[in-house]
C-alpha positions in Angstrom: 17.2 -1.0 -15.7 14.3 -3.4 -17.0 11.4 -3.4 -15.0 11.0 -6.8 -13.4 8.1 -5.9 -10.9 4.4 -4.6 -10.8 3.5 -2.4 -7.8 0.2 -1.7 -6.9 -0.5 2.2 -5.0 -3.3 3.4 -3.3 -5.3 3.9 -0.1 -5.9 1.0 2.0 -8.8 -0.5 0.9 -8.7 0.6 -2.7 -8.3 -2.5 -4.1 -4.8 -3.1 -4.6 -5.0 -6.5 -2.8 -8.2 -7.7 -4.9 -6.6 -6.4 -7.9 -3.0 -7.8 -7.2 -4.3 -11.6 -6.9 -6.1 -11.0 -10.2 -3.4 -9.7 -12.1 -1.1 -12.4 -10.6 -3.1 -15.1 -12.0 -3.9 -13.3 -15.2 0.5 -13.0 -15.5 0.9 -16.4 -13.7 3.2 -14.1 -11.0 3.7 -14.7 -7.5 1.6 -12.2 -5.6 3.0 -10.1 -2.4 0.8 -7.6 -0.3 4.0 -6.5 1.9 1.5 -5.9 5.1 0.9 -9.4 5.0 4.6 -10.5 4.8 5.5 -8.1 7.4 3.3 -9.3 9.9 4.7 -13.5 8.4 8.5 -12.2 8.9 7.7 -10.7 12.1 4.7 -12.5 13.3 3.0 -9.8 14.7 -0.2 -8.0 13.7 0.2 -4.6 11.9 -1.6 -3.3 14.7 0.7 -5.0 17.4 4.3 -3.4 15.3 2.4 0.1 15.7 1.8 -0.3 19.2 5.3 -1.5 20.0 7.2 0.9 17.8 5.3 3.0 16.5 4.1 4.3 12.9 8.2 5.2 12.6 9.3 1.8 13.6 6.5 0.5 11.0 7.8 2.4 8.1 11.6 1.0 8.7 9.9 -2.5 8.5 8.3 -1.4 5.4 11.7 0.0 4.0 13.3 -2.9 4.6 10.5 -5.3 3.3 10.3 -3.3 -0.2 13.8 -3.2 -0.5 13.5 -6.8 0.0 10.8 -7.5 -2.8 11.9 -5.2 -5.4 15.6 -6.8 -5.1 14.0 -10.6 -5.9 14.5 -11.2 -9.2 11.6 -13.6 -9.9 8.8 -10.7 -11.3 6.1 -10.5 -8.9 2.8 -8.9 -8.2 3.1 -6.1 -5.4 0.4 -4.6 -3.3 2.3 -2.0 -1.2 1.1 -0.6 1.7 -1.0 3.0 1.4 1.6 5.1 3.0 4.7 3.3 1.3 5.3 5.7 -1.5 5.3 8.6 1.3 8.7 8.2 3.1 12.0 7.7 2.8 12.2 8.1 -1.1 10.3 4.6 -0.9 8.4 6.3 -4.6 11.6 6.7 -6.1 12.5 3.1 -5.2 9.4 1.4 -6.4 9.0 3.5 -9.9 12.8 2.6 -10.6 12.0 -1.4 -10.0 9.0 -1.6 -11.1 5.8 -0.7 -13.5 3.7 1.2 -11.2 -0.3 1.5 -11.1 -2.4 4.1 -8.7 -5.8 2.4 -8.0 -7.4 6.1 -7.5 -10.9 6.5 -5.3 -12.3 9.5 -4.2 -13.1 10.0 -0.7 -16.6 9.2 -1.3 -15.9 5.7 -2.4 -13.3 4.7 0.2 -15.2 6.1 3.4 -17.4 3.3 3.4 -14.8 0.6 3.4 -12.5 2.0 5.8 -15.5 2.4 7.7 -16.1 -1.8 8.0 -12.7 -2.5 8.4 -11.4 -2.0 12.4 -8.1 -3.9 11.7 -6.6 -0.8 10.2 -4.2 1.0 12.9 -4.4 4.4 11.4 -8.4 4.7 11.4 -9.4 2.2 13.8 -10.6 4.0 16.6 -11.7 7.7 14.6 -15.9 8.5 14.2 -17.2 8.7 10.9 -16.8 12.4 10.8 -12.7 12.1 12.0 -12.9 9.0 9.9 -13.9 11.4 6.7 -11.8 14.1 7.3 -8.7 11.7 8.0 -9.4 10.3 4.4 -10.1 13.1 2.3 -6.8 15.0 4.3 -4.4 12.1 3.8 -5.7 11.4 0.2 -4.4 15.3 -0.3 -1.1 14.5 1.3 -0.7 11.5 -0.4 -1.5 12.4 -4.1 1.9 13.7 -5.6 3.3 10.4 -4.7 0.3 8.4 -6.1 0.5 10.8 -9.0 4.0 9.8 -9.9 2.9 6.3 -10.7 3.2 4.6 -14.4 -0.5 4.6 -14.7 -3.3 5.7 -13.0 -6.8 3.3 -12.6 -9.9 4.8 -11.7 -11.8 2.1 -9.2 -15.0 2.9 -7.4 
């Protein structure tokens, strides 16, 4: 199966969404962050879908959302969310549908952004030293499923 699609991986706050509307102009391609469409389809806030159902009930959203994307067959530009590639066999899915790029930062690097940004449901409420540990812990978790992308950027 040809490749139609280019997802983007990484932590939140990496830079997939930054880098996804620069590629999409650069490619003329439609650009999707599926956080953003999730909270359009549902019209609730990330933060609101947690709180009603839950990081599980989040993740079937998600499910469904990429199955939805990676099924159009207009090519797009997709930013998915940080923990995407991490359940179901969501990593599977994306690499089979579409050229896949891990915007890698270290710990160091991403602490400060996630820092700034309260929106974020999984480190909104943590101090820096929780916020730190969180980061560096689920970067560790999360690597073998970053690692399995098509290329991997360095951004700092």
């Amino acid at each position: 199966m040809k490749k139609r699609h280019i997802a983007l991986l990484g932590m939140p706050a990496c830079g997939k969404s930054t880098m996804g509307r620069k590629l999409a102009q650069l490619f003329s391609m439609p650009f999707v962050d599926t956080d953003a469409f999730i909270v359009t389809q549902t019209g609730k806030t990330v933060n609101a879908i947690f709180d009603e159902q839950g990081e599980e009930g989040f993740r079937k959203l998600e499910r469904q959302t990429l199955e939805h994307l990676l099924s159009l067959s207009d090519p797009a530009i997709i930013a998915v969310g940080g923990g995407t590639p991490c359940f179901f066999d969501n990593m599977s899915l994306i690499n089979a549908n579409a050229f896949t790029i891990y915007l890698k930062i270290d710990a160091e690097n991403l602490f400060p952004r996630l820092a700034r940004d309260k929106r974020r449901p999984l480190v909104k409420d943590k101090s820096s030293e929780e916020l730190m540990k969180y980061i560096a812990d689920t970067l560790n978790i999360r690597k073998p499923y970053y690692e399995q992308a098509d290329l991997t950027i360095l951004n700092s």
